[in-house]
DSSP file (Angstrom, degrees, kcal/mol; ACC not computed):
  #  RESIDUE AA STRUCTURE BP1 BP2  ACC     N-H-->O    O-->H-N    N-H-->O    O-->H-N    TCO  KAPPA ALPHA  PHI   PSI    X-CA   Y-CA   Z-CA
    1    1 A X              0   0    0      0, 0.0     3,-0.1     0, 0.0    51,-0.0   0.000 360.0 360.0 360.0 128.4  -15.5    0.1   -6.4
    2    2 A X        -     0   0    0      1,-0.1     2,-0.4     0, 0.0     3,-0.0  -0.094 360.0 -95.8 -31.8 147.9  -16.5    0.6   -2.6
    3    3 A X        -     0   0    0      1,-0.1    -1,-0.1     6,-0.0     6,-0.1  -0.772  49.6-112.2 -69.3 131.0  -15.0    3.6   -0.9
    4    4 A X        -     0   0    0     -2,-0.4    -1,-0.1     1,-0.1     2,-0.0  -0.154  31.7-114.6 -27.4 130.9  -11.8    2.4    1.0
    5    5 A X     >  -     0   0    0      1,-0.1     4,-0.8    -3,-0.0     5,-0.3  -0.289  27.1 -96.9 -89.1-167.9  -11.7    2.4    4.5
    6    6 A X  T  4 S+     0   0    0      1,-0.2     4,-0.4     2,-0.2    -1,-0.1   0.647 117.3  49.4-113.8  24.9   -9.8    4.2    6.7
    7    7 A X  T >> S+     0   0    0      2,-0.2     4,-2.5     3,-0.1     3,-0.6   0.989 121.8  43.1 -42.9 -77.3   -6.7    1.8    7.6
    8    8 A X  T 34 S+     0   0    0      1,-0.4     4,-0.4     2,-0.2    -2,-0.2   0.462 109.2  51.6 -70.6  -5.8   -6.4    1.3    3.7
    9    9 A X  T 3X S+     0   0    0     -4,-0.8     4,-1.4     3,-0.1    -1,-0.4   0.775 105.9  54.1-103.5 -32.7   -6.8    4.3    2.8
   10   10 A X  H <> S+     0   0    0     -3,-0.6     4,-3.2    -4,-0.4    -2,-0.2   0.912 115.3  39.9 -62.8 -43.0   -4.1    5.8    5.2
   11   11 A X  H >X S+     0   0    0     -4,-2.5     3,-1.6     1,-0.2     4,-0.7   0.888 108.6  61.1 -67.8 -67.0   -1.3    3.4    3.9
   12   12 A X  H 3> S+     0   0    0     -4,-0.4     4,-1.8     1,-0.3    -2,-0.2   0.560 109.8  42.8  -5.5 -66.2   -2.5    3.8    0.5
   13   13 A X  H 3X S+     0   0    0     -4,-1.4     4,-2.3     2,-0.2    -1,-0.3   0.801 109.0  57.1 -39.4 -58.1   -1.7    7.5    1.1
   14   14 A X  H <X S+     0   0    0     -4,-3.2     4,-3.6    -3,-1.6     5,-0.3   0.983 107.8  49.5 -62.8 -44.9    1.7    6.8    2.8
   15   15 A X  H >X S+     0   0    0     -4,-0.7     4,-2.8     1,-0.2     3,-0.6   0.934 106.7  49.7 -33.1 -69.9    3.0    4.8   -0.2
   16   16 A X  H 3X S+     0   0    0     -4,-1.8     4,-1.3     1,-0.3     5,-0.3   0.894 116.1  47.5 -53.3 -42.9    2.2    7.1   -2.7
   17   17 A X  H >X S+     0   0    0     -4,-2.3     4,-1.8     2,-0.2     3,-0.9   0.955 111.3  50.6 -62.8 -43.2    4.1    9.8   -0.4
   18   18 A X  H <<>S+     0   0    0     -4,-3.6     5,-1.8    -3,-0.6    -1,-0.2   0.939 113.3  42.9 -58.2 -47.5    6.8    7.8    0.2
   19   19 A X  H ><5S+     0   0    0     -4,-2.8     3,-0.7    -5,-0.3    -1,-0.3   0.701 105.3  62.5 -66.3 -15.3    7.2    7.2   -3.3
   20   20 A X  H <<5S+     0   0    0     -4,-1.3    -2,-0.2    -3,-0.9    -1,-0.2   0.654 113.9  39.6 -81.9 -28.3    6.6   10.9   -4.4
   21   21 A X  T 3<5S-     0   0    0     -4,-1.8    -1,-0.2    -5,-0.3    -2,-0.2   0.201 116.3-116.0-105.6  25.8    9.7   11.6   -2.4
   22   22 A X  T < 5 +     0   0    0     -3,-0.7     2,-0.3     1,-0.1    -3,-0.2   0.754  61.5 146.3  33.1  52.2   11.9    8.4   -3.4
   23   23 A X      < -     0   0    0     -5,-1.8    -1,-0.1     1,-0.4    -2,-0.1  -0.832  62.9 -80.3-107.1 140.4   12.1    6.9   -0.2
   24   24 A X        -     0   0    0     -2,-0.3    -1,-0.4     1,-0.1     2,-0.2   0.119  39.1-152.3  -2.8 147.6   12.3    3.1    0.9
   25   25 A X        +     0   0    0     37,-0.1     2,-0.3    -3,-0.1    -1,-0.1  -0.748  46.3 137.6-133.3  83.5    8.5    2.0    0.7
   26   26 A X     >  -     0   0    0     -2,-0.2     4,-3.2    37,-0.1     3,-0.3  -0.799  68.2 -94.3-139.2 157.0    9.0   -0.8    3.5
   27   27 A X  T  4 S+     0   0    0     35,-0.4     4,-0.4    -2,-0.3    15,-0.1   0.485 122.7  43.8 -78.1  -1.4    6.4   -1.6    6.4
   28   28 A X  T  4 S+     0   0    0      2,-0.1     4,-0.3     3,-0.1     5,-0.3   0.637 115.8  46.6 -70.8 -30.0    8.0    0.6    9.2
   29   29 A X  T >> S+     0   0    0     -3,-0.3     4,-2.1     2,-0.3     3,-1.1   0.924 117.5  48.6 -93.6 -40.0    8.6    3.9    6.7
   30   30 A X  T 3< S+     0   0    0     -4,-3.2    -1,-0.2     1,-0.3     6,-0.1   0.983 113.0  43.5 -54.6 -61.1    5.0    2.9    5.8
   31   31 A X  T 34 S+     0   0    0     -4,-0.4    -1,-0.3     1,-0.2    -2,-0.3   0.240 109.0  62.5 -64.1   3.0    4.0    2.7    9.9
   32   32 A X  T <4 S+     0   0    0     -3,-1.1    -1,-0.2    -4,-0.3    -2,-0.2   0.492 111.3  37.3 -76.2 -41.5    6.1    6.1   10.4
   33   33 A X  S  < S+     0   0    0     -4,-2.1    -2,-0.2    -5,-0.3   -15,-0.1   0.006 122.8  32.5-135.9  71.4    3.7    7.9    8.2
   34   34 A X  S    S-     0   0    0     -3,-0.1    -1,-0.2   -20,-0.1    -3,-0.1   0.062 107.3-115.9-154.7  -8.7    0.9    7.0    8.5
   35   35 A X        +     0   0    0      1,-0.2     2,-0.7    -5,-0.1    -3,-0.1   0.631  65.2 129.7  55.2  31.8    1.1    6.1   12.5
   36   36 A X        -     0   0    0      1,-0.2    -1,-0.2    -6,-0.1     6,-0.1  -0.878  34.8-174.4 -93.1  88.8    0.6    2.8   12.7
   37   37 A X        +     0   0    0     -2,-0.7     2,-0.6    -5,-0.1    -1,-0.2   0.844  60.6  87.9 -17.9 -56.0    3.1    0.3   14.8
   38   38 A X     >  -     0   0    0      1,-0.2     4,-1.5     2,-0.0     5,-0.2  -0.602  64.2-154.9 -94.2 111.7    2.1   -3.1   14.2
   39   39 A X  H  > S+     0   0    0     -2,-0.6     4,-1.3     2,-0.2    -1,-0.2   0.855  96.9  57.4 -15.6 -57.1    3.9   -4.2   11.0
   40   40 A X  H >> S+     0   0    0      1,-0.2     4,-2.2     2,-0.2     3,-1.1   0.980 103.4  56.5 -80.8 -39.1    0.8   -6.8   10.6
   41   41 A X  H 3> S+     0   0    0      1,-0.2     4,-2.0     2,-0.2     5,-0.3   0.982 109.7  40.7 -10.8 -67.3   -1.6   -3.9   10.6
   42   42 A X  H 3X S+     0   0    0     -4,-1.5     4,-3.0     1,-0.3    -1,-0.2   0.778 112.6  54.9 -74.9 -20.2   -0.1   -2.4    8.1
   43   43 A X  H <X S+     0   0    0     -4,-1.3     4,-2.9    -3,-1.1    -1,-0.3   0.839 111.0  50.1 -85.5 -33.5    0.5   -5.9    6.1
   44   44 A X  H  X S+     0   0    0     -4,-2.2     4,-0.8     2,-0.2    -2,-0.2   0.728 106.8  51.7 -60.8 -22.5   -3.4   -6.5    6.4
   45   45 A X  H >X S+     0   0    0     -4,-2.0     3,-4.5    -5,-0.4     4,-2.8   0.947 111.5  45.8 -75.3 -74.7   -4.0   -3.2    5.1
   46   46 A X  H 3X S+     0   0    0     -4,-3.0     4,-1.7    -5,-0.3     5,-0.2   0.946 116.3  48.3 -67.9 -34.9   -1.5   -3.9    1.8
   47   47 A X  H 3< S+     0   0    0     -4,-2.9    -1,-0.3    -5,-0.2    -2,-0.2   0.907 108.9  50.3 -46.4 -29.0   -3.3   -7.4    1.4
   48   48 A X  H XX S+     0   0    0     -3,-4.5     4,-2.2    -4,-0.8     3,-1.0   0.835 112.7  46.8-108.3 -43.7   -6.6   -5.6    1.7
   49   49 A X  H >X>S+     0   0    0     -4,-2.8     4,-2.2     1,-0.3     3,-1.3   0.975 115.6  53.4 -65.7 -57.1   -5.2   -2.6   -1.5
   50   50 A X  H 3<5S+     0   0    0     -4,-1.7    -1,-0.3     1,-0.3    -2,-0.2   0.711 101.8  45.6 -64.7   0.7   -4.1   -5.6   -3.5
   51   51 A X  H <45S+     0   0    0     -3,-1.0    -1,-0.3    -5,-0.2    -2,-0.2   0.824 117.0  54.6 -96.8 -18.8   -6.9   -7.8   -3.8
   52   52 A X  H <<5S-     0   0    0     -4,-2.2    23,-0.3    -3,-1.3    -2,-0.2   0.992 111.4-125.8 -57.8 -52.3   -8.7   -4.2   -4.6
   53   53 A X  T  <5S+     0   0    0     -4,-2.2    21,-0.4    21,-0.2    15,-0.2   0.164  82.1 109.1 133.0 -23.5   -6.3   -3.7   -7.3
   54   54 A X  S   <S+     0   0    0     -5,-0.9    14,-3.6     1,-0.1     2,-0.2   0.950  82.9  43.5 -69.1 -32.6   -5.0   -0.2   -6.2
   55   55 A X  E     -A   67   0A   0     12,-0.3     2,-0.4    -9,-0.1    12,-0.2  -0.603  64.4-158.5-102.6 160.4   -1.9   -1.7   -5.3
   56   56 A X  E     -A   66   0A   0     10,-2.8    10,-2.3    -2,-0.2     2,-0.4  -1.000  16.3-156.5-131.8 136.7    0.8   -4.7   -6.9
   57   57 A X  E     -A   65   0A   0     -2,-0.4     8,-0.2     8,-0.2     4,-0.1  -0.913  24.9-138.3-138.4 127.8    3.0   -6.2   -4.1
   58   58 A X        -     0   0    0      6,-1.6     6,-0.2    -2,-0.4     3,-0.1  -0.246  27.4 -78.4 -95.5 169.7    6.0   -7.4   -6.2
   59   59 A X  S    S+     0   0    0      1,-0.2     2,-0.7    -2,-0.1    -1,-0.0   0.808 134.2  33.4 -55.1 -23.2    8.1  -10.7   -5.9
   60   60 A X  S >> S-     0   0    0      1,-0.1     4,-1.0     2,-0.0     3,-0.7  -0.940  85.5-172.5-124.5 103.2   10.3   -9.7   -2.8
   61   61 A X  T 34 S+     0   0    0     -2,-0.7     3,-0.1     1,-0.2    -1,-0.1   0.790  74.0  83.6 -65.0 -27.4    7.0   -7.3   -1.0
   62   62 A X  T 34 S+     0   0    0      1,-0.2   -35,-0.4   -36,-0.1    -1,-0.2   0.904 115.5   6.4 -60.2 -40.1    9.4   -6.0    1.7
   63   63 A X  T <4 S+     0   0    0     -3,-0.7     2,-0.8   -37,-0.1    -1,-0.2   0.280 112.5  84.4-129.7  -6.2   10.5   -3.3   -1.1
   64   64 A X     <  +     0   0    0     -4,-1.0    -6,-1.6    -6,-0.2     2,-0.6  -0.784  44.2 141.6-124.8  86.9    8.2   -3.7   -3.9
   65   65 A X  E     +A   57   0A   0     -2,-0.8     2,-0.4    -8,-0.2    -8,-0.2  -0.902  23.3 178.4-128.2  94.7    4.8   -1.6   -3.4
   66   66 A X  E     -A   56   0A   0    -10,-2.3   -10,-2.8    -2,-0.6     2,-0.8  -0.951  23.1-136.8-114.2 145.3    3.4    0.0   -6.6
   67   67 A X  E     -A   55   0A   0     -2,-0.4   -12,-0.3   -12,-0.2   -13,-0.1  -0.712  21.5-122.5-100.0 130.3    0.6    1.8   -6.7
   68   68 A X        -     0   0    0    -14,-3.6     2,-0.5    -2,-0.8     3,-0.1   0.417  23.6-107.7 -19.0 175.9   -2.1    1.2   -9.7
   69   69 A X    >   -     0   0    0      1,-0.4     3,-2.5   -14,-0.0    -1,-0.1  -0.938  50.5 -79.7 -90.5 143.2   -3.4    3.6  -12.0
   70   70 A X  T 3  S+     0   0    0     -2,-0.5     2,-2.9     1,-0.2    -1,-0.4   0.041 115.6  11.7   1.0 142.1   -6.7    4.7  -11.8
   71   71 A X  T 3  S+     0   0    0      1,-0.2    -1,-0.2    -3,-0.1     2,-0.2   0.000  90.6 128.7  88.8 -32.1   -8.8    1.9  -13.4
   72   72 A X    <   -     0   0    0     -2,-2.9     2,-0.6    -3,-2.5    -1,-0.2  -0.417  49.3-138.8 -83.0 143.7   -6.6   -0.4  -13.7
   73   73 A X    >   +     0   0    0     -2,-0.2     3,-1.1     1,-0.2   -20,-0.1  -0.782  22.7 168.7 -98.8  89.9   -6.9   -4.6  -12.3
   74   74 A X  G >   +     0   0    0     -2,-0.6     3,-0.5     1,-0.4   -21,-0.2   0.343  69.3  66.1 -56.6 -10.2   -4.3   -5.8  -11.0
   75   75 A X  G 3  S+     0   0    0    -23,-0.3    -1,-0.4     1,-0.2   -22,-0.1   0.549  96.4  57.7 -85.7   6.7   -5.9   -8.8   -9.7
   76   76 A X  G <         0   0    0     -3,-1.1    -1,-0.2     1,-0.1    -2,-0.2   0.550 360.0 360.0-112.5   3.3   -6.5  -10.1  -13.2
   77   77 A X    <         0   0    0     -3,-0.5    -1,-0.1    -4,-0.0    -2,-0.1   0.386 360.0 360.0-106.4 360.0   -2.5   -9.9  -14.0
């Protein structure tokens, strides 16, 4: 896999912090830490981790952002 760039690689980052401290993972708490505004930034960005795989954007996405393990393809699921 290509290295990430660095949009996707910044949300990528806020999830996993958000989730390491078991907070809401929604697309403003995402755009608070990571410094992003635009909501659709930040929604191109999490389109752009799930067709990689790192991320699985669940049936209702507003709340449902898990991030992959290592290795694993979530596009094939």
């Amino acid at each position: 896999m290509k290295p990430l760039s660095p949009g996707p690689a910044r949300v990528l980052k806020a999830i996993i912090d958000l989730q390491a401290r078991r907070e809401h993972v929604t697309l403003r708490s995402i755009g608070r830490e990571c410094g992003i505004t635009s909501t659709s930034t930040i929604h191109l960005h999490i389109r752009a981790l799930n067709r990689t795989g790192l991320i699985s954007v669940g049936p209702q996405p507003r709340y449902a952002y898990v991030v992959m393990p290592e290795g694993h393809d979530a596009a094939n699921e």
